[in-house]
C-alpha positions in Angstrom: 0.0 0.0 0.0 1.6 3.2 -1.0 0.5 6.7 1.1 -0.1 10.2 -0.7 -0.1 13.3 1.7 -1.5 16.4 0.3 -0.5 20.0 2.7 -1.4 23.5 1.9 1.0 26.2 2.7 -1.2 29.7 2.7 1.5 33.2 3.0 4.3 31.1 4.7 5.9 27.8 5.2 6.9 27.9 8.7 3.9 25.6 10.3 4.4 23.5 7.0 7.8 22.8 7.4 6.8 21.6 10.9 4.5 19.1 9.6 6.9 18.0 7.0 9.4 17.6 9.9 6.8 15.2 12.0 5.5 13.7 9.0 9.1 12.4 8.1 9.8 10.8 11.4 7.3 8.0 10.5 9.9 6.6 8.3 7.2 5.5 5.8 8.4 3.6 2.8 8.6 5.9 -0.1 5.7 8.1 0.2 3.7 10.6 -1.9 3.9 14.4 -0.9 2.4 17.0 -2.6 3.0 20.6 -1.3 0.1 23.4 -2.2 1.7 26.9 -2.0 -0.5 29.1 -2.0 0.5 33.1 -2.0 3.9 31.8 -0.7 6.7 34.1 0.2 9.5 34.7 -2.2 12.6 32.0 -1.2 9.8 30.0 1.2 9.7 27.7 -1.7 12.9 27.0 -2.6 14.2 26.5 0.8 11.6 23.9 1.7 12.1 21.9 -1.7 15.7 22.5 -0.5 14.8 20.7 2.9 12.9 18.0 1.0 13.7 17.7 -2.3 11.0 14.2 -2.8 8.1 16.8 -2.8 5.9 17.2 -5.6 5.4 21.4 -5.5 2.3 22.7 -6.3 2.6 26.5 -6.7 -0.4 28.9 -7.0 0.7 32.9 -7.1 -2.7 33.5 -5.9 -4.6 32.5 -3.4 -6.4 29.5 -4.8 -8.7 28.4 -1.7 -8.4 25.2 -0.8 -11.0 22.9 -2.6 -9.0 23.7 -6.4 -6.0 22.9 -5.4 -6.2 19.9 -3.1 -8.2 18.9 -6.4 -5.4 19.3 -8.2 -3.2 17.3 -6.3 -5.6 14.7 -6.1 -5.9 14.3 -9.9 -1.9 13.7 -9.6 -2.1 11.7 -7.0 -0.7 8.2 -7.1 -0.9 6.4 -3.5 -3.3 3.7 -2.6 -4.4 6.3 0.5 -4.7 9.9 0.3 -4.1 11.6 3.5 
């Protein structure tokens, strides 16, 4: 069974990287991770695709919501579970 995790990042990626950080520690076996950014500081991306380059960026220069883009990822997604 392979996992897809879907986060939003809205104006900043400090509580993201947070959740990235926790979500990591689970040491599951190769998992999905899309990342929605959404009106993300300039640099905020780049340094958290620095931090963890196996996520699959989803960048909106506006602010999208959150039912279009978390549709978006899950049209890409390929897990057996999306979380």
């Amino acid at each position: 069974m392979t996992l897809t995790a879907v986060y939003l990042a809205l104006r900043t990626t400090e509580n993201l990287r947070r959740a990235l950080s926790c979500f990591y520690k689970n040491n599951l076996k190769n998992p999905e991770v899309f990342v929605i950014f959404n009106e993300c500081p300039p640099g905020g991306i780049e340094k958290l695709c620095g931090l963890y380059p196996d996520i699959k960026p989803l960048i909106f220069e506006k602010n999208m919501g959150f039912s279009y883009p978390v549709n978006r990822a899950f049209e890409k997604a390929t897990g057996d579970v999306i979380f």
